[in-house]
N, C-alpha and C positions, 0 to 999 in steps of 0.2 A: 952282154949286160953292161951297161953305163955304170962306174964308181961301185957303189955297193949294194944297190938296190937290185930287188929281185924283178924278174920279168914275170908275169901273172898270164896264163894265157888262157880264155876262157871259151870251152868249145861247145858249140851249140848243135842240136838237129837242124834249126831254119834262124832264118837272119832275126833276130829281137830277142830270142828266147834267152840269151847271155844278156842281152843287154837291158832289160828287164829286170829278172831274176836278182842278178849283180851289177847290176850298172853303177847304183850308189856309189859300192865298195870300188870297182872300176874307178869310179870318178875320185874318189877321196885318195886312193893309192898312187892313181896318175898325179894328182897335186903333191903329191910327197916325193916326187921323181920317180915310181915306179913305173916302168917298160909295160903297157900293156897289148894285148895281141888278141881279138877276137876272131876266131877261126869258127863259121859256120857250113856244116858238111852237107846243107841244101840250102836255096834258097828260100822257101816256105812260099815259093810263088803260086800253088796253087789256091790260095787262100784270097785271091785278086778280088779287087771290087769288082761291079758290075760296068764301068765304064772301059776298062782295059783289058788288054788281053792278058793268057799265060806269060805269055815271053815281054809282052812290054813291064807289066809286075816286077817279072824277075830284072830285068835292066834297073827298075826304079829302087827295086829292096837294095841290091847290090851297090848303087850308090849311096843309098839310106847308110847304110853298115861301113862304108867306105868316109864319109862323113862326120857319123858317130864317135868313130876308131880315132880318125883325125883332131878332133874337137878334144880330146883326152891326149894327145899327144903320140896316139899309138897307132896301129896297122891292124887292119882286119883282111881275112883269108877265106875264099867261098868256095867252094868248091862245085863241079858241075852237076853232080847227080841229081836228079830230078825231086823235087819234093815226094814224098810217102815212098819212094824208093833207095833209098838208102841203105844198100848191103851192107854184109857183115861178114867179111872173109878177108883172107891174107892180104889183097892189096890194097883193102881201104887199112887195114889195122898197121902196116909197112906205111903204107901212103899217112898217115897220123903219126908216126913213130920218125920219119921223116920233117913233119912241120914240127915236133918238138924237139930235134935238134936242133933244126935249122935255124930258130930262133931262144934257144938254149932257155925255155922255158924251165923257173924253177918251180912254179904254183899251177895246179891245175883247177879250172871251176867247170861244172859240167851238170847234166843230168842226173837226178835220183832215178833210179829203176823201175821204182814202183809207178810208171806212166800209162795215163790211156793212150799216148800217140806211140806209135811203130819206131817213128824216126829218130825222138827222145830214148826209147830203148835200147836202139841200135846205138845210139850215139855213147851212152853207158856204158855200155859192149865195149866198142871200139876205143873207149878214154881207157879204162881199164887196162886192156890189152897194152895198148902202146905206149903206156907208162911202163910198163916192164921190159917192151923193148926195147926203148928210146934208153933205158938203162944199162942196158947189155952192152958189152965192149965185144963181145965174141959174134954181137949181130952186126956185120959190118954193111956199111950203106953209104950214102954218098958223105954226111956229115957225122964226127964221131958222139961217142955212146954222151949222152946227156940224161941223167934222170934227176924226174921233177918230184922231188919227194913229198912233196905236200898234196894233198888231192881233198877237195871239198866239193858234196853237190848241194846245190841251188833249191831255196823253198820257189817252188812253181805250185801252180794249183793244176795244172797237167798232171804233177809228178805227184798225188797225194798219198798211196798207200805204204802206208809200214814208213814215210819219214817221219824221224824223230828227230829234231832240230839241236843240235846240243852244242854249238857254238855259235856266238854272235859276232859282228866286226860292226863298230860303226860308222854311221855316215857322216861326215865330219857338216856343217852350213856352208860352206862352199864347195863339197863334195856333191852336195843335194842339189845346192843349184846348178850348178855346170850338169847334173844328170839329166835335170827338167829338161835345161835347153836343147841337150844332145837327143834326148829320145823325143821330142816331141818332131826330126826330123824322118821318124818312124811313120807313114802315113796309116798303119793298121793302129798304133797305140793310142790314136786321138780321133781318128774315126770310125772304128768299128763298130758295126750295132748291137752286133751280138756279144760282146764283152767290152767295159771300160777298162782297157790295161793298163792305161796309165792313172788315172783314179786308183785300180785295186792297187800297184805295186806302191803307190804314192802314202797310201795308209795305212798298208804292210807293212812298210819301212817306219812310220811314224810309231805305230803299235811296237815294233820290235824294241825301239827307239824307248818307249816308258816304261818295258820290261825289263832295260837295263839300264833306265834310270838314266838315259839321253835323249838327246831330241829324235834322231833318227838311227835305225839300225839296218842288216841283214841279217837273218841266220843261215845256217847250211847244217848239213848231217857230215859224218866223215864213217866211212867203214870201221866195223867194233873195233879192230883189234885196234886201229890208231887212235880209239878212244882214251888209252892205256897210259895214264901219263906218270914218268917216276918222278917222286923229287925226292930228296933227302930231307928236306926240315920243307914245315908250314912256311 
């Protein structure tokens, strides 16, 4: 971690779904000197158009996310697992516990649970888990114990049931624009027919934006208990 700013590292099921989701707050954080790191644990290649293949897809996502990462100042991380197969056992959860040493992530953004997709669930799973170990000093590994004490998941429209949104961050106008440019290097978010991703998250953020009485926002959900905030005076 460079000077005092935290590293954010934002983990996805398939390559977009971080950058979507959060890309705004990505972008606005990266302008303030924060470290950011997107790590997606498939590449979401089976979702290809009709003119390409599986594997050429996945070549083009993986530079898409490689690009994006870039254009914020940061590094993005793909891992090989095949889209919709995405396990959930010790050495994806070790292998996760592993990149958030490695890059001494303090913030995690991730998946809501409540998902219709498999990968998005699994991916919840595995953020969970490997914040606990990534914490451990007595889990020894190749880089030492790093925990990322903050953990926030992502309003997706994938992720819809039982989220309750209950922090915002905003998008700062040059957070938003630097997003535009970055995602639209996405070629599912501006060409897909079956959903405009980048229209829907563009409006989402705007709406979030007049909710709290800014031009652009995010929300996320956090687990109850870190709902839990003390102070001593108003």
């Amino acid at each position: 971690m460079e000077g005092n700013k935290k590293v954010i590292m934002a983990v996805g099921g398939h390559i977009g779904d971080m950058e979507l989701t959060a890309g705004g707050v990505l972008a606005t954080m990266a302008l303030k000197g924060y470290k950011i790191v997107t790590v997606a644990l498939t590449a979401g290649e089976r979702g290809c158009p009709p003119h390409m293949t599986v594997p050429e897809y996945r070549k083009q996502k993986v530079e898409e996310a490689r690009i994006f990462a870039e254009m914020l100042g940061g590094e993005s991380v793909v891992w090989d697992y095949p889209d919709c197969e995405l396990p959930v056992n010790d050495e994806t959860r070790f292998k996760l516990c592993d990149e958030i040493r490695k890059y001494k992530a303090d913030v995690l953004l991730t998946h809501w649970k409540g998902s219709i997709h498999k990968d998005h669930i699994a991916t919840q799973q595995l953020v969970f888990d490997a914040q606990l170990l990534a914490g451990l000093p007595s889990v020894e590994r190749e880089y030492p114990a790093q925990f990322a004490k903050e953990l926030y998941y992502c309003e997706n429209w994938e992720d819809p049931y039982n989220f309750a949104r209950d922090i915002y961050f905003e998008v700062s106008d040059e957070g938003f624009a630097l997003w535009e440019k970055a995602i639209s290097h996405h070629w599912f978010t501006v060409n897909s027919k079956d959903f405009k991703y980048k229209d829907y998250y563009t409006h989402l953020m705007r709406v979030r934006g007049i909710e709290m009485r800014k031009t652009y926002a995010q929300a996320f959900a956090r687990e109850e208990m870190d709902r839990r905030v003390y102070r001593t005076e108003f």
